[in-house]
C-alpha positions as CSV (number, residue, x, y, z in Angstrom):
1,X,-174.6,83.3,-179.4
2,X,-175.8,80.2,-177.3
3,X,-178.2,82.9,-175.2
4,X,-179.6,84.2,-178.5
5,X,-180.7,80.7,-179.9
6,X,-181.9,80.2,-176.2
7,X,-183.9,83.0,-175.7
8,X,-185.6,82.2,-179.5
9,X,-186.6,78.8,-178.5
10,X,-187.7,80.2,-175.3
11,X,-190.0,82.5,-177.5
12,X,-191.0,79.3,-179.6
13,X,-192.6,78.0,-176.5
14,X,-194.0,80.6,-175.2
15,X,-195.9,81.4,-178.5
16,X,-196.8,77.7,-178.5
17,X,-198.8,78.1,-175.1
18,X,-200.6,81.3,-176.2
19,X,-201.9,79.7,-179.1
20,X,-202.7,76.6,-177.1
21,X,-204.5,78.7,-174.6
22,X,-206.3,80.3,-177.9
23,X,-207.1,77.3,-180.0
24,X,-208.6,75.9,-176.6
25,X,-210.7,79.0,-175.6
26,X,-211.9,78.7,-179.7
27,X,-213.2,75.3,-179.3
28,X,-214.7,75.8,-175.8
29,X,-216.7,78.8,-177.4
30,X,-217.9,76.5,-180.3
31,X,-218.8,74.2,-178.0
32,X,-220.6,76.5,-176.2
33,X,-222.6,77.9,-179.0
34,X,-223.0,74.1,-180.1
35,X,-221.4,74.1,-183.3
36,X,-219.0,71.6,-181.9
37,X,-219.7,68.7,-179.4
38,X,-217.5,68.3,-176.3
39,X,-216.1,65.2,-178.0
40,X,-215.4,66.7,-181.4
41,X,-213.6,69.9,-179.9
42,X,-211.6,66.8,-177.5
43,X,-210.9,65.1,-180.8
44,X,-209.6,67.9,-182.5
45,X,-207.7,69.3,-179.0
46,X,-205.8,66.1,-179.0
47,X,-204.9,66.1,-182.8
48,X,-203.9,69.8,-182.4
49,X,-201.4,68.9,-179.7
50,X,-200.4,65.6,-181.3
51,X,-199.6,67.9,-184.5
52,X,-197.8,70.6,-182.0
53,X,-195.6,67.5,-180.6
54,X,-194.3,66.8,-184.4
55,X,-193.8,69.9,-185.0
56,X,-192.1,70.7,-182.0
57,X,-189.3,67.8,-182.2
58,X,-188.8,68.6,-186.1
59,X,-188.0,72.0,-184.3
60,X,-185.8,70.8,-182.2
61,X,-184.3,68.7,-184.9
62,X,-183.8,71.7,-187.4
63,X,-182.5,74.0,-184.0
64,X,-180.0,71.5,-183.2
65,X,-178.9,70.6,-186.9
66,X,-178.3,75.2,-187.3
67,X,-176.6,75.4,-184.1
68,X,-174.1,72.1,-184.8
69,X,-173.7,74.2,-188.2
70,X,-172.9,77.2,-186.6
71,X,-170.4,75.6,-184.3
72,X,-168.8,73.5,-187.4
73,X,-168.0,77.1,-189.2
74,X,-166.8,78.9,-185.8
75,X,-164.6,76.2,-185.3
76,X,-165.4,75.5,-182.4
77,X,-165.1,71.9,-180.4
78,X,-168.1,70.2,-179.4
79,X,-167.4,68.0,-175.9
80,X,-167.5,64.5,-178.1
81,X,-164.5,66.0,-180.3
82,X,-162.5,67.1,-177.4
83,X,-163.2,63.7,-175.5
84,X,-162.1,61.6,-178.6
85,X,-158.8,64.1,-178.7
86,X,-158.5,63.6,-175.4
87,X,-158.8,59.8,-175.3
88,X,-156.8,59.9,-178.3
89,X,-153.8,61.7,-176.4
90,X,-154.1,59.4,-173.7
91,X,-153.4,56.2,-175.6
92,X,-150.2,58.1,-177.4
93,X,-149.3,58.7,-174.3
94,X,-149.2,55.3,-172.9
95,X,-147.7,54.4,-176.0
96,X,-145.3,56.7,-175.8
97,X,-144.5,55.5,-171.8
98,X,-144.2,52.0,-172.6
99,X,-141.9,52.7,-175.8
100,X,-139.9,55.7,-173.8
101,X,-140.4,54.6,-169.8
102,X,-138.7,57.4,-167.8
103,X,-138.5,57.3,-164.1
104,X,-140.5,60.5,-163.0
């Protein structure tokens, strides 16, 4: 499961740098033709990636959000559950040792 949600993000980014790679090569072309000047297709290079950035963390935030889901209805433990548990049994224990002290 885990390598299937990391091999789709891995295809997230990797269609994210082809269509960098295009949307650049588009606005180098208009430049070139002069439909666009170097500072305009700039402008509009860095909104494109400042837009790609958002949308990249609300990605991440959605991806993370489904696969927390996924592991609440598997039931599976997550490593802050099992330390709490864990830090949890070692209290009860000392609890248990200082009401109970045996000599082992």
């Amino acid at each position: 499961m885990i390598e299937l949600v990391k091999k789709t993000m891995l295809a997230g980014v990797g269609l994210a740098v082809v269509t960098k790679d295009k949307v650049l090569e588009s606005l180098d072309d208009l430049v070139e033709k002069g439909k666009l000047t170097k500072e305009e297709a700039s402008a509009i290079s860095d909104k494109i990636v400042e837009e790609g950035k958002n949308e990249t963390e609300k990605a991440k935030v959605e991806a993370s959000k489904l696969f927390n889901d996924m592991l609440h209805r598997a039931n599976v433990v997550t490593k802050d559950q099992y330390d709490a548990l864990a830090a949890r049994v070692t209290e009860l224990e000392g609890r248990l040792h200082k009401e109970f002290p045996n000599n082992d």
